[in-house]
N, C-alpha and C positions, 0 to 999 in steps of 0.2 A: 704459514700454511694457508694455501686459496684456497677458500670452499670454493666445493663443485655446483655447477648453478643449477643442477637437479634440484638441490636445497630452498634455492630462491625461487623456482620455480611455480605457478600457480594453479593446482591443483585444477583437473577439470569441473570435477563438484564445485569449488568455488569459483572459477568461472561462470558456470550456468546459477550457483548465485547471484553474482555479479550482472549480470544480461537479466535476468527474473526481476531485479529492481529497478534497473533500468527501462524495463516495460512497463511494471509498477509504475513509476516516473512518470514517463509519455502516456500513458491513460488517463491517469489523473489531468496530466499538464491539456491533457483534449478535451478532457471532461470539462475541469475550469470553465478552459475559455472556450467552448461549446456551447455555455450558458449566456455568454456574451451577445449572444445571437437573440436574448430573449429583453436585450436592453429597449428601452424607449417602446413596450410593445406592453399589452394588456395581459398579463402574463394568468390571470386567474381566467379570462375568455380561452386562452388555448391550452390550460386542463383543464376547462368545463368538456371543449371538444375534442380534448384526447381520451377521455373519459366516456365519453359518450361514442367517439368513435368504436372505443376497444369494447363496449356494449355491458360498460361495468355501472352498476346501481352507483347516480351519484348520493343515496342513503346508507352505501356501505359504510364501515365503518373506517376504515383505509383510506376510500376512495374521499370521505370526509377530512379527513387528516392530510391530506395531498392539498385538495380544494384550499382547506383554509391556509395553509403552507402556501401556495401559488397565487391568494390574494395579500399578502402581506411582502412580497419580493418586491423588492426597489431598484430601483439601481445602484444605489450606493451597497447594498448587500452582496448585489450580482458583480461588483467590482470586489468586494470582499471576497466573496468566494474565489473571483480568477486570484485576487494577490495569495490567498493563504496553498490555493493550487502551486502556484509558482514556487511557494515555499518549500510545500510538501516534495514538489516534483524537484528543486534543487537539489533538497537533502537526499531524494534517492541516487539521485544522479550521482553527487558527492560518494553515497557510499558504495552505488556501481565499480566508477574510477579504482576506488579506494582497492573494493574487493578483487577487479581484474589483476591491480597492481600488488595483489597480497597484501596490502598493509595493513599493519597490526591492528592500528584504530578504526578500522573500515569494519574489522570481526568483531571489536567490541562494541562499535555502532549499533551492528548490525545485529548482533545479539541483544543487544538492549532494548532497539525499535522493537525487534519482529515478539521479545518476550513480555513487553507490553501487551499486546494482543492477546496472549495467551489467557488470560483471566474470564477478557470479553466474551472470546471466544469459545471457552466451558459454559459459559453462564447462559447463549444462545443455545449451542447445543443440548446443555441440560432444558431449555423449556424448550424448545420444538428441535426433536433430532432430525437428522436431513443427510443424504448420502452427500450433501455436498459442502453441510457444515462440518462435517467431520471427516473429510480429504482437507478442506482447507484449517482443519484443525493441526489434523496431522501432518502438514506440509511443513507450516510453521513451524511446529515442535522438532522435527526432524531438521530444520533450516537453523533454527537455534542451540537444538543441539552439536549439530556440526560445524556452526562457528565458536560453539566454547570449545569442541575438539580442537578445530584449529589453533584456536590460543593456548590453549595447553599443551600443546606440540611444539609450539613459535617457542615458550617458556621455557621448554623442557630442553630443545635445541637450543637458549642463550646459555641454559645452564651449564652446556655439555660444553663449552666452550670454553 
């Protein structure tokens, strides 16, 4: 008996998973090495004046915690951040591929990355809520829940088999 390739086929929801990570992916991977541009350069002089530009108190408490963050960057830190970018941005790319191509391990992946977040991401929303912690709350949870749908589907179709 040939299965009908309706079967194999990949679901559009998983699709726009698949593409959703792969943006994931290329952000980061921009993000990275966008800081690369902050090499060889006084990196605490240009957020003293991004700081002052955006007409924020540099005695806030934030804009404190930035300053001191921005005098401690090195370059060997700002090559840190691009290699752990490239890391991050492979694995999404990897589970993009994966997910375009239906594969089993791409939903377990992907289930596992995205339900990581989910703890973090209660723990933000329970101390300051936010109409937009709580879309990307609910993105997540909805993204995660419909890759263990997936796999319990894949499951239930080897069994039927």
């Amino acid at each position: 008996m040939t299965p009908s390739p309706e079967r194999y086929a990949p679901h559009r929801t998983l699709k726009a998973v698949a593409l959703m990570e792969a943006v994931k992916g290329f952000i980061v991977f921009g993000a990275g090495f966008g800081m690369l541009v902050l090499l060889h350069r006084d990196v605490r002089r240009i957020a003293e004046s991004l700081v002052t530009r955006l007409h924020i108190d540099p005695g806030n408490h934030f804009a404190g915690i930035f300053l001191n963050a921005a005098a401690h960057v090195t370059d060997a830190r700002l090559w840190g951040v691009a290699a752990l970018a490239v890391a991050y941005s492979a694995l999404r790319w990897v589970e993009a591929w994966g997910l375009w191509f239906n594969r089993r391990w791409a939903s377990w992946l992907g289930a596992a990355s995205g339900a990581i977040y989910v703890p973090i991401e209660v723990c933000e929303l329970w101390e300051k809520p936010g109409a937009i912690k709580a879309a990307t709350l609910t993105l997540n949870v909805a993204v995660v829940a419909y890759l263990i749908w997936t796999l319990r589907q894949g499951r239930s179709a080897h069994a039927a088999r």
